[in-house]
C-alpha positions as CSV (number, residue, x, y, z in Angstrom):
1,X,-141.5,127.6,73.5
2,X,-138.4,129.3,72.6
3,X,-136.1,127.2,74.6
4,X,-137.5,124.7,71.8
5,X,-137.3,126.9,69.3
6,X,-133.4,127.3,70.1
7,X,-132.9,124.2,70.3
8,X,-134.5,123.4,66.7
9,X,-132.1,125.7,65.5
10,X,-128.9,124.3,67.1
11,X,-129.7,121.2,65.8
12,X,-130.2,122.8,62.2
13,X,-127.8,120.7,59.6
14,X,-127.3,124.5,58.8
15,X,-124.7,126.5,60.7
16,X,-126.0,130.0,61.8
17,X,-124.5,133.2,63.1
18,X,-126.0,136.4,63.7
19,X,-124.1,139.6,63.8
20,X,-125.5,143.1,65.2
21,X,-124.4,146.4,63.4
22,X,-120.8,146.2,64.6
23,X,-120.2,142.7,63.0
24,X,-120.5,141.6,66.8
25,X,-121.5,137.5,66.6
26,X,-125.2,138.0,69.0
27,X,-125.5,134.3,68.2
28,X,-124.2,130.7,66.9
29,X,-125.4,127.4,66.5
30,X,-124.0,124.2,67.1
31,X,-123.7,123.3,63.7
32,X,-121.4,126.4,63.0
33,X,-119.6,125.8,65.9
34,X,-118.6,122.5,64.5
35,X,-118.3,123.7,61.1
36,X,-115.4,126.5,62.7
37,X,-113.9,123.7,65.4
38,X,-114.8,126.3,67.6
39,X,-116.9,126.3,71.3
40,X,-120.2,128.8,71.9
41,X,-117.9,131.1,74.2
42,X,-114.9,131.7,72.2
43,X,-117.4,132.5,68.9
44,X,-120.1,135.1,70.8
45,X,-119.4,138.4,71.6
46,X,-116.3,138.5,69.0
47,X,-116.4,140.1,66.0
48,X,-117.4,137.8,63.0
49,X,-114.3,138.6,60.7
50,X,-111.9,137.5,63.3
51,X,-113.3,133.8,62.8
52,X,-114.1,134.4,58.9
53,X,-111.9,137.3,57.6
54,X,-113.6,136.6,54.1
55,X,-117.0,137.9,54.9
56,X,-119.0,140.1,52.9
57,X,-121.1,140.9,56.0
58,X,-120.1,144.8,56.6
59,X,-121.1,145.5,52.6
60,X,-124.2,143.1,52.8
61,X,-125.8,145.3,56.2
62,X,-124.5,148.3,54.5
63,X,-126.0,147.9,51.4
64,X,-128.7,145.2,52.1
65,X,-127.5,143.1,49.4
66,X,-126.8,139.5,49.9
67,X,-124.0,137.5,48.8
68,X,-123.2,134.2,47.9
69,X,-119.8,132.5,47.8
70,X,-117.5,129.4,48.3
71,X,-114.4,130.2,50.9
72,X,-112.2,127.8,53.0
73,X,-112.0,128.2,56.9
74,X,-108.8,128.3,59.2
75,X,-109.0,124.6,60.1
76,X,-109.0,124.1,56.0
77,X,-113.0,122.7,55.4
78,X,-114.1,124.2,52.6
79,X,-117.8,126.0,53.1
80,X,-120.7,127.4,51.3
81,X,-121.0,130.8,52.7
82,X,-124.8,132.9,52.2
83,X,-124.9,136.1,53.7
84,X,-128.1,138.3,54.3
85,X,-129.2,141.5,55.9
86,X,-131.5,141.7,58.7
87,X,-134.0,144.3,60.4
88,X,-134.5,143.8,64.2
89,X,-137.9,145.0,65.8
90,X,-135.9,147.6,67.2
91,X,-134.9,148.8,63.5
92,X,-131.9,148.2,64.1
93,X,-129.3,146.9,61.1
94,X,-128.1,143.3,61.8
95,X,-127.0,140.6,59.8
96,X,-127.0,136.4,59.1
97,X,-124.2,134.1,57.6
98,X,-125.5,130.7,56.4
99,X,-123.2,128.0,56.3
100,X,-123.4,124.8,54.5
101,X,-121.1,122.0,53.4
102,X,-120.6,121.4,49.5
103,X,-121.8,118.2,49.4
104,X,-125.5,119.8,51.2
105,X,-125.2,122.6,48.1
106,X,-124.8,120.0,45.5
107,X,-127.7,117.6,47.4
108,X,-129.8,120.8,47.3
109,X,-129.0,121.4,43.4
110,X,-129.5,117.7,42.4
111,X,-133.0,118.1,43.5
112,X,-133.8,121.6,42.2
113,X,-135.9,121.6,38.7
114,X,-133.3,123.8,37.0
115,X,-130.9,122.0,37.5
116,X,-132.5,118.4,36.8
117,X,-133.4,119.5,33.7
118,X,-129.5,121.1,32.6
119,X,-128.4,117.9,33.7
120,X,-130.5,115.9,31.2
121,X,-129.7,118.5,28.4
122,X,-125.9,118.0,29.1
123,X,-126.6,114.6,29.3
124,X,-128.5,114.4,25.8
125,X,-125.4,117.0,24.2
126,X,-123.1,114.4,25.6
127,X,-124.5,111.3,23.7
128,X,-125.1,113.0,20.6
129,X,-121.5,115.1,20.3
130,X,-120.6,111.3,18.9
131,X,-117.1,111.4,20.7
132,X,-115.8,110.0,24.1
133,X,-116.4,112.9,26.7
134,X,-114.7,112.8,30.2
135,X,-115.1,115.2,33.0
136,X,-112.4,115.3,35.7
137,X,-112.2,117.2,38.8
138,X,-108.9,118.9,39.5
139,X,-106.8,116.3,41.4
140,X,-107.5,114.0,37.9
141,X,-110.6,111.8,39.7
142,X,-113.6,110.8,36.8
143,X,-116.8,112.8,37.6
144,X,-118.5,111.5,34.5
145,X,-118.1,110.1,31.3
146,X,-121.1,109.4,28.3
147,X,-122.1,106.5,26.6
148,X,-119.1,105.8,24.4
149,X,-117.3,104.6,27.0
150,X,-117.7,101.4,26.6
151,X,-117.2,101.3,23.3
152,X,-114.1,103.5,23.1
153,X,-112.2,102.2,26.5
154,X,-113.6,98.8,26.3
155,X,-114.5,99.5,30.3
156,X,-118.4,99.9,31.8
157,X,-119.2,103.2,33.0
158,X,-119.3,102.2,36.4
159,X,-115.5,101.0,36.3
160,X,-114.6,104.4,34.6
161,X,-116.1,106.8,36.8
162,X,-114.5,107.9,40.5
163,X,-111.1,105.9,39.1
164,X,-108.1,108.6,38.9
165,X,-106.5,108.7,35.5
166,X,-103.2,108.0,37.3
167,X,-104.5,104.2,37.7
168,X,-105.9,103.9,34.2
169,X,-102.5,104.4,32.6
170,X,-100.7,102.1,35.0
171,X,-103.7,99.6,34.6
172,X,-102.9,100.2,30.7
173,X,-106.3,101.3,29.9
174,X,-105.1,104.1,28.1
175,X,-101.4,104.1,27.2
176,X,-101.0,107.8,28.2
177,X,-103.4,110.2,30.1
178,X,-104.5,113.6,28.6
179,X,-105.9,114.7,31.6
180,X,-102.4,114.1,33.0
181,X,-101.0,116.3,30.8
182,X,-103.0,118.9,30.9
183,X,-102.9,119.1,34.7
184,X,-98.9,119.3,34.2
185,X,-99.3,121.8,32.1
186,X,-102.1,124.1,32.7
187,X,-103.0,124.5,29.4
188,X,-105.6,122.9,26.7
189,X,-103.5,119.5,24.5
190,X,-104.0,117.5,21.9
191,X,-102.4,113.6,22.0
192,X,-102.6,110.9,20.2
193,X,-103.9,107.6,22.4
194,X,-104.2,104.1,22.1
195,X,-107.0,102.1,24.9
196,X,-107.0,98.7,26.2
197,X,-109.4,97.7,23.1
198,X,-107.0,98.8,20.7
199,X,-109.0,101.9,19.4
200,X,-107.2,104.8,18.0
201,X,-107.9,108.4,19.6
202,X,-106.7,111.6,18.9
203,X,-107.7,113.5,22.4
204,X,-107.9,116.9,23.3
205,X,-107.9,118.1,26.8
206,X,-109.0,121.3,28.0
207,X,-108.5,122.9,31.7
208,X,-111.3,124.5,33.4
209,X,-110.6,127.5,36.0
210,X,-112.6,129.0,39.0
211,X,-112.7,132.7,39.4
212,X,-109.9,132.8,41.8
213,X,-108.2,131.5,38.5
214,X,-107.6,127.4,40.4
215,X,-108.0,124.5,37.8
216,X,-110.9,122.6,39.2
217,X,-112.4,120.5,36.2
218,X,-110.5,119.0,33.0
219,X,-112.8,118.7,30.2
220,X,-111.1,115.7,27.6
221,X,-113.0,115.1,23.8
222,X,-111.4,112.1,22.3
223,X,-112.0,111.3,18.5
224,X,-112.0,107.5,17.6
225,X,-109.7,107.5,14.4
226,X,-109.2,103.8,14.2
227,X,-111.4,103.1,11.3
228,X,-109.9,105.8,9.6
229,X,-105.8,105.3,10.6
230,X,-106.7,101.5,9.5
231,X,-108.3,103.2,6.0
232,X,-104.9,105.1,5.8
233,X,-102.6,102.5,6.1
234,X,-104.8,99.9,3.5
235,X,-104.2,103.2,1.3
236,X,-101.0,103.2,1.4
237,X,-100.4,99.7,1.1
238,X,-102.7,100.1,-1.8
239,X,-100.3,102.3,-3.5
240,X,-97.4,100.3,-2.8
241,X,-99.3,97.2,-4.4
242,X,-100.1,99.6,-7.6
243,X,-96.6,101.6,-7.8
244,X,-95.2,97.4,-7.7
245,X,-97.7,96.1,-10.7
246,X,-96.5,99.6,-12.2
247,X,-93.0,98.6,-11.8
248,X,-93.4,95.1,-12.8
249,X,-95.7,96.0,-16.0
250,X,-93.1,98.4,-17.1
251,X,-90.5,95.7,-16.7
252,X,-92.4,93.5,-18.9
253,X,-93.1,96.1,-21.4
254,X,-89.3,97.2,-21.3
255,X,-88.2,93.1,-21.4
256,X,-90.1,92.7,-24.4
257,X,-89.0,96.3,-25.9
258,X,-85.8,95.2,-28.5
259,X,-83.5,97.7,-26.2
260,X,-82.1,94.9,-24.5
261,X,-82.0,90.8,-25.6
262,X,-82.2,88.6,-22.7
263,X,-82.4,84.9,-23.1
264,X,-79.4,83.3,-21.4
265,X,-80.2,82.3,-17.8
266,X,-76.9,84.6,-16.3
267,X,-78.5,87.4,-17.9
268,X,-81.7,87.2,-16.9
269,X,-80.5,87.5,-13.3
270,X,-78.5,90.1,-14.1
271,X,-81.8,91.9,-15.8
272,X,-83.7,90.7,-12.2
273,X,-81.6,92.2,-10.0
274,X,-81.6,95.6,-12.5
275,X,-85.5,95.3,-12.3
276,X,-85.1,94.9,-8.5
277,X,-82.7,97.5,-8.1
278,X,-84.5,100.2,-10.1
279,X,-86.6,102.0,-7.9
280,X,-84.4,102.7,-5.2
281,X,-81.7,105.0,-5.2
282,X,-78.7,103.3,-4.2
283,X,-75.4,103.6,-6.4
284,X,-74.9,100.9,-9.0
285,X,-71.3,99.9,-10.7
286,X,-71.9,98.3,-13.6
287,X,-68.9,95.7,-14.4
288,X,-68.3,94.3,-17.2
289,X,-65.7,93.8,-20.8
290,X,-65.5,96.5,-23.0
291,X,-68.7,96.2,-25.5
292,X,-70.9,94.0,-23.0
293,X,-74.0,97.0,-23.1
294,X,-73.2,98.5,-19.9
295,X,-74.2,101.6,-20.9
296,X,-77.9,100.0,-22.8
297,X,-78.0,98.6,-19.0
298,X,-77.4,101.6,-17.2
299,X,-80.4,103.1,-19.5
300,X,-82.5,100.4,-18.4
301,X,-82.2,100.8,-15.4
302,X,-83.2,104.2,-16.1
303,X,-86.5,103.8,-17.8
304,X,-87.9,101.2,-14.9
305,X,-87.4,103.5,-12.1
306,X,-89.7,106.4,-11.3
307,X,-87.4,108.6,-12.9
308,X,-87.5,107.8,-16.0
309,X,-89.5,110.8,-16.8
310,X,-86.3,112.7,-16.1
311,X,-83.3,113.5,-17.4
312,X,-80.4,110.4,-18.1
313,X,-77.4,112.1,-19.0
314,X,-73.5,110.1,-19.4
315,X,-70.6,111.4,-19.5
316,X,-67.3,109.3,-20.7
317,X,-64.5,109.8,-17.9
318,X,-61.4,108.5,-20.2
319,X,-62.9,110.2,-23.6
320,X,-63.1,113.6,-22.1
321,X,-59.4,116.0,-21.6
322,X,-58.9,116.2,-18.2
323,X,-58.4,119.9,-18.4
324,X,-62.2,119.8,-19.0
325,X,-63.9,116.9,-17.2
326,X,-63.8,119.2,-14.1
327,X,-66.3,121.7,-15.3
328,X,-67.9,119.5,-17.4
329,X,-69.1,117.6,-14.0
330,X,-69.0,120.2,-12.2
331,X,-69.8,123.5,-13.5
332,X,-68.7,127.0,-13.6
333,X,-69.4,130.2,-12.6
334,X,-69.7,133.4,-14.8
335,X,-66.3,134.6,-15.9
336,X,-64.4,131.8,-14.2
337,X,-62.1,130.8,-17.5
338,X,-61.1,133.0,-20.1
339,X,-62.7,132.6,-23.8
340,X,-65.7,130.4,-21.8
341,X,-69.3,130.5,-21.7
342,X,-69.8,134.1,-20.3
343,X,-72.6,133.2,-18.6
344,X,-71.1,129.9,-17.2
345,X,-72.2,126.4,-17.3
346,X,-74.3,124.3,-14.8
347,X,-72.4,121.1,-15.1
348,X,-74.0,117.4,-15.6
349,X,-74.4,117.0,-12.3
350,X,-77.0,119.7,-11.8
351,X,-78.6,119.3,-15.3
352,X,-79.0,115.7,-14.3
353,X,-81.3,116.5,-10.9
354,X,-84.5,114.7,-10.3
355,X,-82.6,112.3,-12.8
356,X,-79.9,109.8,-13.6
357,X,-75.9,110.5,-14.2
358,X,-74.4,107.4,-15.9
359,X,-70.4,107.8,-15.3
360,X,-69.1,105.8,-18.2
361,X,-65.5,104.6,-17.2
362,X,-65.3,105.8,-14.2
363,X,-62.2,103.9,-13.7
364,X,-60.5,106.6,-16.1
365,X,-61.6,109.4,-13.3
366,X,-58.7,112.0,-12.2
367,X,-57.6,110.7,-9.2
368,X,-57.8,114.7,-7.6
369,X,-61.6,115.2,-9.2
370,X,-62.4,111.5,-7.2
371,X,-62.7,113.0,-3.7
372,X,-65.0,116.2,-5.2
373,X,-67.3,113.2,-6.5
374,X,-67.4,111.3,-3.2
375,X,-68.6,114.4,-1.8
376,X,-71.3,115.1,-4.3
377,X,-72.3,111.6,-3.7
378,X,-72.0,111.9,0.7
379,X,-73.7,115.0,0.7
380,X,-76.0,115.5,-2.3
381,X,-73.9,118.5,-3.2
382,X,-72.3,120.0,-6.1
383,X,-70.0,123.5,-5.7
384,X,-69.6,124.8,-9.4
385,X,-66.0,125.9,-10.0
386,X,-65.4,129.6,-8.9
387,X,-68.8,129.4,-6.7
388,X,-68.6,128.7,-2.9
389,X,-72.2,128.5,-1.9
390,X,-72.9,124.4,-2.6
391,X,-76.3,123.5,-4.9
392,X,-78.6,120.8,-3.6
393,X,-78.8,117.8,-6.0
394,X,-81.1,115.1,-6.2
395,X,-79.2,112.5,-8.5
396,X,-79.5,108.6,-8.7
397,X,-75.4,107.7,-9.6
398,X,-74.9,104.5,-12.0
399,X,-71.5,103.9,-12.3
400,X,-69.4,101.6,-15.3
401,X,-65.9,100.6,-16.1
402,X,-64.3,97.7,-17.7
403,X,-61.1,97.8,-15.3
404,X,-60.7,96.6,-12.3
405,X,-61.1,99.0,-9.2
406,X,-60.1,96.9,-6.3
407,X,-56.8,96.2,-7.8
408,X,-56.8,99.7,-8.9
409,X,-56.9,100.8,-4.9
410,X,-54.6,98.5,-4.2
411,X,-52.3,100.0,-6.7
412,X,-52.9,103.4,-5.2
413,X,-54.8,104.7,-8.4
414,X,-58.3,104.5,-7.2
415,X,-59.8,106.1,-3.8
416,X,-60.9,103.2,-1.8
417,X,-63.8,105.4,0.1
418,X,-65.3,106.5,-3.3
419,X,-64.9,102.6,-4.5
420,X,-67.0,102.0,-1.4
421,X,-69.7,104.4,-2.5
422,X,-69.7,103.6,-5.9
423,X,-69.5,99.4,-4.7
424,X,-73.2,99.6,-3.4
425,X,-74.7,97.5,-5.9
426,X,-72.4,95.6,-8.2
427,X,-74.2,94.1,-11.4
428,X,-71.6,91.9,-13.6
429,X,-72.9,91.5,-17.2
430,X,-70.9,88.5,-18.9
431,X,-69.3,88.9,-22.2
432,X,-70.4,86.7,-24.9
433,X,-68.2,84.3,-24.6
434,X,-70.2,83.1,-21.4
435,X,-73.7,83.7,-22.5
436,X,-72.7,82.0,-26.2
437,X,-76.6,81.0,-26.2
438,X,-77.7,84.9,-26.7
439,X,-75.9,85.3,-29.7
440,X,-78.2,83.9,-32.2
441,X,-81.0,85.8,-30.8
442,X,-79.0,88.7,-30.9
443,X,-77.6,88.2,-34.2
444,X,-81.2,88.0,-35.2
445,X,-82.4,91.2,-33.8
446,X,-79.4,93.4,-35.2
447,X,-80.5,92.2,-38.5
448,X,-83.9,92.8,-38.1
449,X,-83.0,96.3,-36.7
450,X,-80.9,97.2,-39.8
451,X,-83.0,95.5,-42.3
452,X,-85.7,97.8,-41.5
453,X,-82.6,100.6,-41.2
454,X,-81.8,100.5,-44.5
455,X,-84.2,98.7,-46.2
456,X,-83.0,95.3,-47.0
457,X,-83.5,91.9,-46.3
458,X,-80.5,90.1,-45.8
459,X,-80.5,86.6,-43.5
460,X,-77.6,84.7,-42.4
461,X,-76.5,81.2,-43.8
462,X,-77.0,78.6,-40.7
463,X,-72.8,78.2,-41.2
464,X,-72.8,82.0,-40.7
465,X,-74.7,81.2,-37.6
466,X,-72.4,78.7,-36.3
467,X,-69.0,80.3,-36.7
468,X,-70.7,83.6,-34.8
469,X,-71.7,81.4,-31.9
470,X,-67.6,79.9,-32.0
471,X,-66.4,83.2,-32.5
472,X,-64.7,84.6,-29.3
473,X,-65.9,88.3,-30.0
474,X,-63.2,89.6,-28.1
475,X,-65.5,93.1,-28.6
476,X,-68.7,91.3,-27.1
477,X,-72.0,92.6,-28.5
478,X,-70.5,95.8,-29.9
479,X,-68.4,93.9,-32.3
480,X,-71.5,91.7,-33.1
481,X,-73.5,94.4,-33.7
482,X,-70.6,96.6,-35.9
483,X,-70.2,93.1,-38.0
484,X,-74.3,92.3,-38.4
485,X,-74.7,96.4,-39.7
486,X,-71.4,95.7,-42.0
487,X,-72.6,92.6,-43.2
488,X,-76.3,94.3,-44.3
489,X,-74.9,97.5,-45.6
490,X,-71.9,96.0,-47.7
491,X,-74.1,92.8,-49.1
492,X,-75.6,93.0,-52.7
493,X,-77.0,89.3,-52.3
494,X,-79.8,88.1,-50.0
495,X,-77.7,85.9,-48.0
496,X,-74.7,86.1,-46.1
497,X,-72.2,83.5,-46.5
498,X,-69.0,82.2,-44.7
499,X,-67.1,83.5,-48.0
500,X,-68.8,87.0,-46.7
501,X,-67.1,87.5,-43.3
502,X,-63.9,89.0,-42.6
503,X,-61.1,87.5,-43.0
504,X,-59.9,87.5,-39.3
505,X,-63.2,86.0,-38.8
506,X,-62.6,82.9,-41.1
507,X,-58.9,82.8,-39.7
508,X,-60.4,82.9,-36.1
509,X,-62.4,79.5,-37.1
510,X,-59.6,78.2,-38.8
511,X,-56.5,79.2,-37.8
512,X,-54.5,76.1,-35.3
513,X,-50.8,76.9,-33.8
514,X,-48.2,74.7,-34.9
515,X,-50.0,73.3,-38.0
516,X,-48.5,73.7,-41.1
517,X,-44.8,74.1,-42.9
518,X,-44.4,77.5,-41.3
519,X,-41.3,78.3,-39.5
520,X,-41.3,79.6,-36.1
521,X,-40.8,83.2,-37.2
522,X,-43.9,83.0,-39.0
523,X,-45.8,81.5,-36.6
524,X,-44.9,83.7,-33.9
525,X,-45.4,87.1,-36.3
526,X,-49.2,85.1,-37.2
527,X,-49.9,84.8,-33.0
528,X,-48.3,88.2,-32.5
529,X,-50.8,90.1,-35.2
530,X,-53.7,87.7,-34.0
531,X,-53.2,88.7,-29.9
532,X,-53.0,92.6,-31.4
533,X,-56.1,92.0,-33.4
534,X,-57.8,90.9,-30.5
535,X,-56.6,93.4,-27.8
536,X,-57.0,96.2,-30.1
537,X,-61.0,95.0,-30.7
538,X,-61.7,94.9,-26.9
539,X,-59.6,98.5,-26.3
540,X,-61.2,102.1,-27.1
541,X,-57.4,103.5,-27.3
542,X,-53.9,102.6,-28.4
543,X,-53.0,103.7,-24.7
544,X,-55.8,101.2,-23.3
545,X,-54.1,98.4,-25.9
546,X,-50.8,99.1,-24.2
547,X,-51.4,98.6,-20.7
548,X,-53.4,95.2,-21.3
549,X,-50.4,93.8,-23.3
550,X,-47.6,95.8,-21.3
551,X,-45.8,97.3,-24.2
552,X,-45.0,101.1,-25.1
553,X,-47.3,102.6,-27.4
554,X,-44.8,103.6,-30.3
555,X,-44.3,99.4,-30.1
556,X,-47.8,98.7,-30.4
557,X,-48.4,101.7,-33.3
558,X,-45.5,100.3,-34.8
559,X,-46.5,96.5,-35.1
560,X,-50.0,97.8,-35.9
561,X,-48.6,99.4,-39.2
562,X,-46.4,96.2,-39.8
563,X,-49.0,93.5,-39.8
564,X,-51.4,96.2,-41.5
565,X,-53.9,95.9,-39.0
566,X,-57.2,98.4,-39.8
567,X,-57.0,100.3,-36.3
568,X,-60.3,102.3,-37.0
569,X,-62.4,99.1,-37.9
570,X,-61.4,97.3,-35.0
571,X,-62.0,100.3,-32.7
C-alpha cells in the first residue's frame, strides 16, 4: 500500500519535496527531480536552499504562512514555486515546496471560474473600447488581439496572433511597429501608422513590468484616423478651392472696377499674369515707359492678394534727396540726427509689414543703400539707422523703373545680386503706341471720370478720336489722361474739336520732314524742338531729358527757353 502510494506520487505531474525543520530535503519525486536536472541521491539529505537559494521555506515553517511565487532554477526553466508548512505526527515543524511548470499554472487558471469569467469581461471591454487593442508578450510575440483586427490590419485574427511584430513590419503589414519601439525604449509611445489596408492609426504603446521591475507584456491602443485625416485634407482642399473663387471673384470685381482699362489682347496677359501672380509673395519688377500705369499696376496687384487689407505704401527713389531716402526706407533711432524727429521714425519698410512696399524707380536707388535693400529683401530684416538690433518684417516687394537694369549692371551702376532679387517676376506693360486699340476705351473712361469730376459733359468729335489713336503719346496714358482732364476743364462747348487740341498735337498729325519751302536751318530747328518736345513729355526731370538725348543740361535748358517749350505742361 504505500510502496503504491509512493509511487503515485513520483509519477505526480507535480514535483514534490519535503524539508524537516533544518531545511533538510526528507524527500523528492521524480517529477522534481526532472524539473532540477537532478538524480534522487544528489537532492535528499541536502539542504533545500542549496538546489533552490530562492526559497521562502525557513520564513514559511517559521511562521506557518505560505508563499506563492514564480523563480527560475540553475539549469534556467522557469517554475511555479508553492510553499507550505507542515505538522508531522511527531509535532514536529516540517515543510513542502510544490513545483509546477507555467504552462500547468496557466492550464489550471484557464479552467478556474474566476478566471473564465475576467476573461470574458476583458474580452467584452476589448470589443467595446472601439479601437484596435494588441497584447504582446515581452520578446514582441502577439498574445491577443480583439475584433477590429480585421478591419483595422486587413489580416484574420488567426494570422495576427503568435506572429512577432518584427515579421509584420517586414511583411509590410504595418509600416512601422509600436511595440518595437516601445521595447527599445522602455517607455509608453505614441506613433503615427499606416497598415497593409491603407488605414490611418495613431498608436500608443504602453510597457507592462513584473515586480522584479522586467517588461513582460506591451499593451498597444491604435486609433483609426483615416476617415478623419481624409476629412482633413478635403477641408483643406476645400479652402483652397474657396480662397481660389475668392481670388478669381475679386479679380472680376477689380477687372470691371474703372482702376485699370484692359481691352487689348497684350494687356490682358499682362493683367493674367498680375492676377496669377498676386497671392504669392515673390518680388515683382514692373517694366515699362514712363506714364504706362506701373504704379495703378503695382496697386492692383495689391488689392487681389490677401493683403490687400493692409497697408500699400510707395516711395519714389529718384524724387526723394539722397541725403534722406536712407531713413526714409529705413528708419531712425531716437536722437540719431540733429533737428529730427526726437522720438525717431520707423521707416516704410516697417510701416509697410503685413503689407506691400511699391519702390517706384528703383532704378534711381543709391548704389550704397542697394546692398542694405538686398538684405531686407534676403533676410526679411530691416536695422533702423543708429539701431543694431534688426526688426522682423513681413513685406511683399513690387518693384518699377522705366530704365533699363541689365544694361545698368553692365555699366557698373546697378548691383547685379539685387537685380536678381528684384528680377523674380518681370511684368512688361506696353506703351500706347503698341496697344493703340485701348486708347479709345481709355479716352472714354477719362472723360467719363472727369465729367462726373467737374460736372460737365463734354464728348469727343470722332476726328478727335482718330488723331488720339495716331498720336504717338510719347507720355503714354499719363499724357492721355493730362490732355482728356485739360480738354474737359478748359472747354466752354460740348464738344471737343480738332481746332481744340494743342498745337503740338495738330503738328504731330500734320507735320512731314522735307515738305515745304523751308530751308534746312528751319527744318532742322522744327525736328530739334519736336525730338525736345517729345523727350521732355516721356522724362520726370531735365536731368532724365539729358541722358536720353546725351546732351548737358544747361544745352537742353537752354534750347527749351529758345524754342519756348512749356516745361511744366509737358512734365
Amino acid at each position: 500500500m504505500l510502496k503504491s502510494l509512493v509511487e503515485f506520487v513520483d509519477n505526480l505531474p507535480i514535483g514534490i519535496i519535503l524539508v524537516d525543520s533544518q531545511c533538510r530535503i526528507e524527500y523528492a519525486n521524480e517529477t522534481s527531480c526532472r524539473l532540477l536536472d537532478k538524480s534522487p541521491g544528489h537532492m535528499v539529505h541536502q539542504s533545500v536552499l542549496d538546489l533552490l537559494p530562492f526559497s521562502h521555506i525557513v520564513r514559511v515553517i517559521k511562521t506557518g504562512e505560505p508563499c506563492m511565487f514564480y523563480a527560475e532554477a540553475e539549469n534556467g526553466r522557469r517554475l511555479f514555486l508553492w510553499e507550505t508548512p507542515l505538522q508531522s505526527h511527531m509535532l514536529t515543524q516540517a515543510g513542502a515546496v510544490l513545483m509546477l511548470e507555467p504552462r500547468q499554472v496557466e492550464s489550471f487558471a484557464e479552467n478556474a471560474e474566476k478566471v473564465n469569467d475576467l476573461k470574458q469581461e476583458m474580452e467584452v471591454i476589448m470589443n467595446l473600447i472601439g479601437e484596435l487593442v494588441t497584447i504582446t508578450d515581452g520578446s514582441g510575440r502577439i498574445l491577443r488581439v480583439n475584433a477590429s483586427c480585421e478591419k483595422v490590419m486587413g489580416v484574420k485574427e488567426w494570422e495576427f496572433v503568435g506572429q512577432p511584430v518584427f515579421v509584420l513590419e517586414e511583411k509590410g503589414i504595418v509600416d512601422c511597429s509600436s511595440t518595437k519601439k516601445v521595447l527599445e525604449q522602455g517607455r509608453p509611445i505614441r506613433i503615427a501608422q499606416t497598415t497593409k489596408s491603407g488605414r490611418r492609426l495613431v498608436v500608443s504603446g504602453f510597457p507592462i513590468y513584473n515586480d522584479e521591475g522586467k517588461l513582460v507584456k506591451v499593451i498597444n491602443i491604435s486609433k483609426d484616423i483615416t476617415e478623419l485625416d481624409q476629412l482633413t485634407k478635403q477641408l483643406e482642399e476645400t479652402k483652397q478651392l474657396v480662397q481660389q473663387y475668392q481670388s478669381e471673384l475679386l479679380r472680376l470685381n477689380q477687372h470691371s472696377k474703372p482702376q485699370i482699362v484692359v481691352r487689348s489682347k497684350r494687356m490682358e496677359e499682362v493683367f493674367d499674369l498680375a492676377s496669377r501672380i498676386a497671392d504669392v509673395d515673390s518680388t515683382v519688377l514692373i517694366l515699362g515707359e514712363s506714364g504706362v500705369g506701373k504704379e495703378v499696376m503695382a496697386r492692383t496687384i495689391h488689392s487681389l492678394s490677401s493683403r490687400r487689407d493692409k497697408t500699400f505704401l510707395k516711395i519714389n527713389c529718384g524724387a526723394i534727396p539722397e541725403s534722406l531716402i536712407e531713413s526714409e526706407l529705413f528708419g531712425y533711432a531716437r536722437g540719431t540726427f540733429t533737428g529730427a524727429n526726437k522720438e525717431g521714425k520707423e521707416g516704410l519698410i516697417v510701416g509697410a509689414d503685413k503689407g506691400t512696399l511699391f519702390l517706384d524707380e528703383i532704378g534711381e536707388m543709391p548704389f550704397h543703400l542697394q546692398v542694405k535693400l538686398l538684405q531686407v529683401l534676403q533676410e526679411k530684416q530691416v536695422t533702423p539707422l543708429g539701431k543694431t538690433t534688426p526688426v522682423q518684417v513681413d513685406v511683399r516687394f513690387i518693384a518699377a523703373t522705366n530704365r533699363n537694369l541689365e544694361e545698368m549692371v553692365h555699366k557698373g551702376l546697378f548691383r547685379e545680386d539685387l537685380y536678381y532679387r528684384l528680377h523674380v517676376v518681370p511684368l512688361y506693360i506696353p506703351s500706347l503706341r503698341e496697344r493703340k486699340e485701348d486708347i479709345p476705351f481709355l479716352t472714354e473712361h477719362f472723360l467719363q471720370l472727369y465729367n462726373q469730376k467737374y460736372g460737365k459733359s463734354v464728348r469727343f468729335d470722332k476726328e478727335v478720336l482718330q488723331l488720339f489713336i495716331d498720336y504717338p503719346w510719347h507720355g503714354n496714358v499719363r499724357e492721355l489722361q493730362n490732355t482728356v482732364e485739360r480738354l474737359v476743364v478748359t472747354m466752354s462747348e460740348s464738344e471737343i474739336h480738332l481746332h481744340h487740341l494743342p498745337n503740338k498735337m495738330l503738328q504731330s498729325a500734320r507735320w512731314k520732314p522735307g515738305k515745304g519751302n523751308k530751308t534746312l536751318k528751319q527744318l532742322v530747328a522744327e525736328y530739334e524742338k519736336r525730338l525736345l518736345e517729345e523727350t521732355l513729355s516721356q522724362s520726370r526731370t531735365l536731368k532724365e531729358a539729358s541722358i536720353k538725348l546725351g546732351a548737358d543740361i544747361s544745352t537742353i535748358s537752354r534750347k527749351v527757353k529758345r524754342y519756348q517749350i512749356p516745361l511744366e505742361e509737358m512734365q
